[in-house]
N, C-alpha and C positions, 0 to 999 in steps of 0.2 A: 500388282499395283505399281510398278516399277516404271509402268507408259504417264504414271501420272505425275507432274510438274512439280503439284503441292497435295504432299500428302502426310498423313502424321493425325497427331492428336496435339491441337493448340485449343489452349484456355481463351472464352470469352472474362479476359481479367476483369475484375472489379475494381472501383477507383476508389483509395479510404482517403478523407478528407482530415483539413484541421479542425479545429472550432470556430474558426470564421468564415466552413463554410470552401477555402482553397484546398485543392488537392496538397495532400500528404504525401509530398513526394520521397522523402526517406522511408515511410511505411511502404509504398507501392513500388520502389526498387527492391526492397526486400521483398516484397510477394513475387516477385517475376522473378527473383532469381531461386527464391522456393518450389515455384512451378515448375522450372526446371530441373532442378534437383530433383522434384517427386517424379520427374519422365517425361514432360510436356517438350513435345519436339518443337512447343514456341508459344508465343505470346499474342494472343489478337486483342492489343490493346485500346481502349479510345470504341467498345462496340456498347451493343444495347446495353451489356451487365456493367457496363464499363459506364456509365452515365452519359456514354461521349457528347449526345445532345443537349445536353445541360452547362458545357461548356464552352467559352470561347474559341476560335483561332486560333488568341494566342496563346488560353491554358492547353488546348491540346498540345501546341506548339513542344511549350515548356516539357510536358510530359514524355513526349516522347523522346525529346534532348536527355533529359535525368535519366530515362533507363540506358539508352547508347553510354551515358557519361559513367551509369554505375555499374560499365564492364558489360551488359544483356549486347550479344553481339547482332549487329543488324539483318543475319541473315534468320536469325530466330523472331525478329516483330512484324508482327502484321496490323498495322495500327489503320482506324477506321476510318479514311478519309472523305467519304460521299456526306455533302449536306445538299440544302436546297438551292443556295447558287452556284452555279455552273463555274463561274471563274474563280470561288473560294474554294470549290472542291479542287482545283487547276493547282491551286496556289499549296494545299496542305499537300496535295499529292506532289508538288515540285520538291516541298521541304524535306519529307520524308528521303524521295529520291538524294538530295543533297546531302542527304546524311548516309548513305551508304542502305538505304531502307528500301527493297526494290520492289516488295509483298504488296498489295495493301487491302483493304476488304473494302467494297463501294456501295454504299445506298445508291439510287437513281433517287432522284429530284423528287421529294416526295411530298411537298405541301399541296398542291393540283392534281387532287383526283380523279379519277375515270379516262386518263391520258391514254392514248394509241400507244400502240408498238413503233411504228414510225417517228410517234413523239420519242417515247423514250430511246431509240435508235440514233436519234439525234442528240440527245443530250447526251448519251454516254459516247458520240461521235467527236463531238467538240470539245469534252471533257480529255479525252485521248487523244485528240490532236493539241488541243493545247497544250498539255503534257511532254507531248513529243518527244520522248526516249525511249527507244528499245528495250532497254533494261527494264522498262514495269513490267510486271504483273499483278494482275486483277483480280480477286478472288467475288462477283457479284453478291449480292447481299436480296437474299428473296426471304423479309419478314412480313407478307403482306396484312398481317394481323395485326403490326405496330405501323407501321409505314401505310397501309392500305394503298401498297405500288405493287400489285405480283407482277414475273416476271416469266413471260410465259416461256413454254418449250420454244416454240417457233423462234421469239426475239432472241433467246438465248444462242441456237442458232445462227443468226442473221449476224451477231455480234460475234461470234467464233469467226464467221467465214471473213468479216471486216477487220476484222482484227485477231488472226489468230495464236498471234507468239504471246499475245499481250491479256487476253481475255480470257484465262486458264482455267476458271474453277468456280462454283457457288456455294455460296452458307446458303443450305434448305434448312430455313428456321418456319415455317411453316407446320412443320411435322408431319409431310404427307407423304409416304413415302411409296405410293403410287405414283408421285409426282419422280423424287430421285430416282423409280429403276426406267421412269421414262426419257429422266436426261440421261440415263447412263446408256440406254440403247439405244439413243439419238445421235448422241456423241463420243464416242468411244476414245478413251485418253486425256476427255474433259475430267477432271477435276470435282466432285460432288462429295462435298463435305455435309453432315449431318449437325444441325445447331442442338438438335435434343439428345441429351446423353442415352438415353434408352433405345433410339436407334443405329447408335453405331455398330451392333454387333451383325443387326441384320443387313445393314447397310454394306460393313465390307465383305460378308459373304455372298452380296449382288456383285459385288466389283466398284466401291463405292473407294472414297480415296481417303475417308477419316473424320474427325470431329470437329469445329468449333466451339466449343459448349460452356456454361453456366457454371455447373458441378464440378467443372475438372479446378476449380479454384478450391475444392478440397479432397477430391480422390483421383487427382493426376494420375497416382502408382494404379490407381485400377484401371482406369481408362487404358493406358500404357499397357498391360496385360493382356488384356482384351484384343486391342491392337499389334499387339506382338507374336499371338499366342492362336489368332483365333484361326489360322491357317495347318494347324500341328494337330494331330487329331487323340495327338496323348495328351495335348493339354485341355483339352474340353472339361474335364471339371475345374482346372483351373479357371479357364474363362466366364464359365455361369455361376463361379463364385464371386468374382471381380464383377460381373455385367450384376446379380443380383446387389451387392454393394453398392454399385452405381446406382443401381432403380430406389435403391433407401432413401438415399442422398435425396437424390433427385425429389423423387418423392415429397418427403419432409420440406424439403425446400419449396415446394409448390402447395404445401398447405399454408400458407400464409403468402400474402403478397412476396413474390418472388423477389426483386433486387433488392429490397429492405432484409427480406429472410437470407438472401446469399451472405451477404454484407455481417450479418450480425453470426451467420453460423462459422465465418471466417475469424470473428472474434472471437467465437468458443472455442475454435482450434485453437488460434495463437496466445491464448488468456488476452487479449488488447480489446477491450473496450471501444478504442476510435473507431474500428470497423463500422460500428454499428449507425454510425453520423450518414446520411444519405442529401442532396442538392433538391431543394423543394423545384418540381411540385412533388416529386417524393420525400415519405417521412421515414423517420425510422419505425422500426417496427414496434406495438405499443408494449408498455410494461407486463398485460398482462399476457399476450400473447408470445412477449419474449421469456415467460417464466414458463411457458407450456414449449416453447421451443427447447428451450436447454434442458427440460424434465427429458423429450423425446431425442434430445441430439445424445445428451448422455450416455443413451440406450442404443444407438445404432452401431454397426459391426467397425 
């Protein structure tokens, strides 16, 4: 894995709010430096689990400022920067860069569906020229289930060869993972990160480069294991006890609407309550479902 740019296991962080609704930003500097401490070789903050679309410019702005300020050092964030216009993605990805932030993960322009390859070849062209630093790196963002933008092999492709210092790596959040061993033999050194916890084990024994993922916002140390471990052929039970741990998590979390249930099982880890507050159109998760959640989180390993 050593040909790969970016690789590791980083958390798709979650964002805990106030009561009116603004990012809690002394709660979410302590969850990023918790992350780390549990093994997360970084921070993908500002993504899907992250509410980043629910938020402005300037509160991502803010957000990312608070973790650099609360010591999270810039080569560890990978903060979301793709929205739908071309020159505000230019602008947050300028910010980032000005803060020593050189990572970052990119939606393509995603409110115009059934767009060309050639389209999106363009937007992510202008995006990156307008940027114009050598120092990015772009990790692509292929969620075509929330976005309804995939991102096929070929453009992926077309965008390496246009850009190849700069256009390192994808979050396959998709969960296809027919998809990931065909960018991995397409492009050899590219960067193919796995959004679903449950794939990474089989992912890096394709040759896959590691996780973005949901879950690691409560089992970082097992993800970390997994990833550490899953090349050593004495630690195989180690591994399938860590990967089955992960599929618990995972699991439970996906019995109930997912960022509401991330959000509120982060609150049962830390006893904090605010977790559980979510930016409408999502809600938090309901009473009675959150009483059948903590009956089942209790129970997990």
């Amino acid at each position: 894995m050593n040909n790969h740019k970016i690789t590791g296991v980083f958390s798709a962080a979650a964002t805990p709010l106030n009561a009116d609704g603004s990012p809690d930003i002394g709660l979410f500097t302590e969850h990023c430096q918790r992350l780390l401490a549990e093994g997360c070789h970084g921070v993908a903050l500002l993504g899907t689990t992250g509410e980043a679309n629910s938020f402005s410019s300037s509160e991502r702005r803010t957000i990312l400022e608070a973790a650099l300020k609360a010591g999270v050092p810039a080569d560890k964030l990978l903060p979301g920067t793709g929205v739908v216009a071309i020159a505000e993605t230019v602008e947050l990805t300028r910010h980032a860069i000005s803060l020593g932030v050189t990572k970052v993960v990119m939606l393509p322009p995603f409110y115009y569906k059934g767009v060309s390859d050639d389209g999106l070849l363009a937007a992510y062209s202008q995006i990156l020229e307008g940027v114009g630093d050598n120092r990015l790196q772009v990790i692509l963002y292929h969620i075509p289930q929330v976005s309804g933008i995939p991102l096929s092999v070929p453009l992926i492709g077309r965008l390496i060869e246009a850009f190849p210092d700069t256009v390192v790596g994808i979050k396959e959040s998709a969960g296809d993972f027919n998809n990931m061993q065909a960018i991995i033999a397409a492009y050899p050194g590219f960067s193919v990160l796995a959004g679903a916890d449950p794939l990474l084990l089989p992912l890096l024994k394709a040759g896959g480069a590691g996780c973005i993922t949901a879950t690691s916002n409560l089992v970082a140390g097992s993800l970390r294991t997994v990833y550490d471990k899953v090349h050593n052929a004495e630690q195989t039970a180690a591994v399938d006890q860590a990967q089955a741990r992960i599929n618990a998590y995972r699991t439970l979390s996906n019995s109930y609407v997912q960022i509401p249930t991330i959000k509120a099982m982060v609150g049962l880890k830390t006893g904090n309550a605010a977790w559980t507050r979510t930016r409408a159109p999502l809600m938090p998760i309901s009473d009675a479902d959150y009483a059948g959640l903590s009956e089942a989180y209790a129970k997990l390993p």
